[in-house]
N, C-alpha and C positions, 0 to 999 in steps of 0.2 A: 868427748861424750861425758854427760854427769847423769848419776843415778838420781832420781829421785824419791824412789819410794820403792820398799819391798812389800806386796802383796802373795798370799798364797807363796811365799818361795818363791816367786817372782820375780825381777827388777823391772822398773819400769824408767826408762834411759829417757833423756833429752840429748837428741845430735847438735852438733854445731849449727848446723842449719835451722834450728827452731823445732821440728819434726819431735815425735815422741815415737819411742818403741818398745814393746815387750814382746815377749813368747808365751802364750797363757794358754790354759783352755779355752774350750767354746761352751758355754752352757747356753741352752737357746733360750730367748727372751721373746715371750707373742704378744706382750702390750702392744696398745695401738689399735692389736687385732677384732675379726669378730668373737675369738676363745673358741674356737671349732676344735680346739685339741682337748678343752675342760681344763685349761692349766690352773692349777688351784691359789699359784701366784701372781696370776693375771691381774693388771689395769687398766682400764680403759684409756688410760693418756701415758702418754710419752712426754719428755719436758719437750724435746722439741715439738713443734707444729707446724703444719703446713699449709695455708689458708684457714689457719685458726681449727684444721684439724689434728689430730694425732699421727704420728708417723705412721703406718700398717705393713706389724712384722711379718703378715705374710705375704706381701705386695714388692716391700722394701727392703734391700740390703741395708740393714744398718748396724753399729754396735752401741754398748753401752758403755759408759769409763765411770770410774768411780770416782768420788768428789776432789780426791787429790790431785789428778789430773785437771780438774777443770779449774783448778784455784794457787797451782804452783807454776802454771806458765803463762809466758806473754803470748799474746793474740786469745782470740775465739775457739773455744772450743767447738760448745755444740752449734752443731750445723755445718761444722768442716769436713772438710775429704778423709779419707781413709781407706786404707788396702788392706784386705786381709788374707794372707798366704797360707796354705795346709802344706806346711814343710815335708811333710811325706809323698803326696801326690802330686805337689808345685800347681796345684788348682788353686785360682787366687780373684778375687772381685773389688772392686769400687764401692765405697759402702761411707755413708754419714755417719756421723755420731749425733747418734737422736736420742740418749737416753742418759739419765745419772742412774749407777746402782748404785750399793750398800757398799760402804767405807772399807771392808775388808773381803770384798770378792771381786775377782780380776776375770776377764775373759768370757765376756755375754755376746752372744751375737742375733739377731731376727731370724724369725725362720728361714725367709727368703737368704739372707745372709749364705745361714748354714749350708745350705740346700745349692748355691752357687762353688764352694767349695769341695762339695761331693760330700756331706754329711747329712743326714736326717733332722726334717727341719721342727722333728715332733719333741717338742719342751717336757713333754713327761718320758721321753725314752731317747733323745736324740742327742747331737752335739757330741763332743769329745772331749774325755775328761783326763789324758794326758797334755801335756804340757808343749805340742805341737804346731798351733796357730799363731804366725806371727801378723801382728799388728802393727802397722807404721800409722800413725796420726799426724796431721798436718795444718795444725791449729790456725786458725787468721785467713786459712784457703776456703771459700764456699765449695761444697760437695755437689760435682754434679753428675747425677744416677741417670740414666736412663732417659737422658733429655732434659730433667727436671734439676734448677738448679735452686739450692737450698739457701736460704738465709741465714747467718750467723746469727748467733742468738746468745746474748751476755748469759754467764750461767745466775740464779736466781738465789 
């Protein structure tokens, strides 16, 4: 295993097998969405997209990685597979990476995301701000949710 980057007191690891992992929070991210929650850092798009529409975090499990991840390993990022585990309750989902955050924040996930692992999917009061959700990422694998399987998508 190599580290590759420290975020928030974080590491975020590359396994031997290509996979990425960290343990982060979950801060909820509703892009995509219709903003039914008023989140005041709402955007209407997601990088990924889905027949040319935005992913919808209340619809869709998905996370967000921040640019290091998408630019320090080989394969695909956005639009690959991903698991996300609540190490406390062992509640755990399938989930794409549909989103770039901000260079120095780790651990975003969609409402729906959250709301699969037993946390509140509401971005002005939801999520989990200890350091409990672990994230495996499986870059180069297409993600596929709930039937729908996702296209890789170079990052931009």
């Amino acid at each position: 295993m190599k580290t590759l980057s420290t975020i928030e007191g974080c590491l975020i690891n590359l396994r031997e097998d290509g996979s990425i992992d960290y343990l982060a929070k979950a801060a909820i991210d509703s892009d995509g969405s219709d903003n039914r929650h008023h989140d005041p850092c709402w955007q209407r798009q997601t990088s990924l997209t889905f027949h040319g529409r935005p992913i919808d975090a209340e619809a869709v499990p998905y996370v967000v990685v921040p640019p290091q991840i998408l630019y320090s390993v080989p394969g695909i990022v956005l639009g690959c597979m991903a698991t996300v585990t609540h190490i406390l309750t062992g509640q755990s989902t399938a989930a794409v990476v549909a989103d770039i955050g901000p260079r120095l924040k780790l651990g975003e996930v969609s409402c729906e995301c959250a709301r699969r692992i037993g946390l509140s999917g509401d971005p002005n009061h939801g999520g989990e701000d200890r350091n409990v959700i672990h994230y495996v990422i499986h870059p180069g694998i297409p993600a596929v949710i709930d039937g729908i399987t996702y296209k890789l998508q170079p990052a931009p």
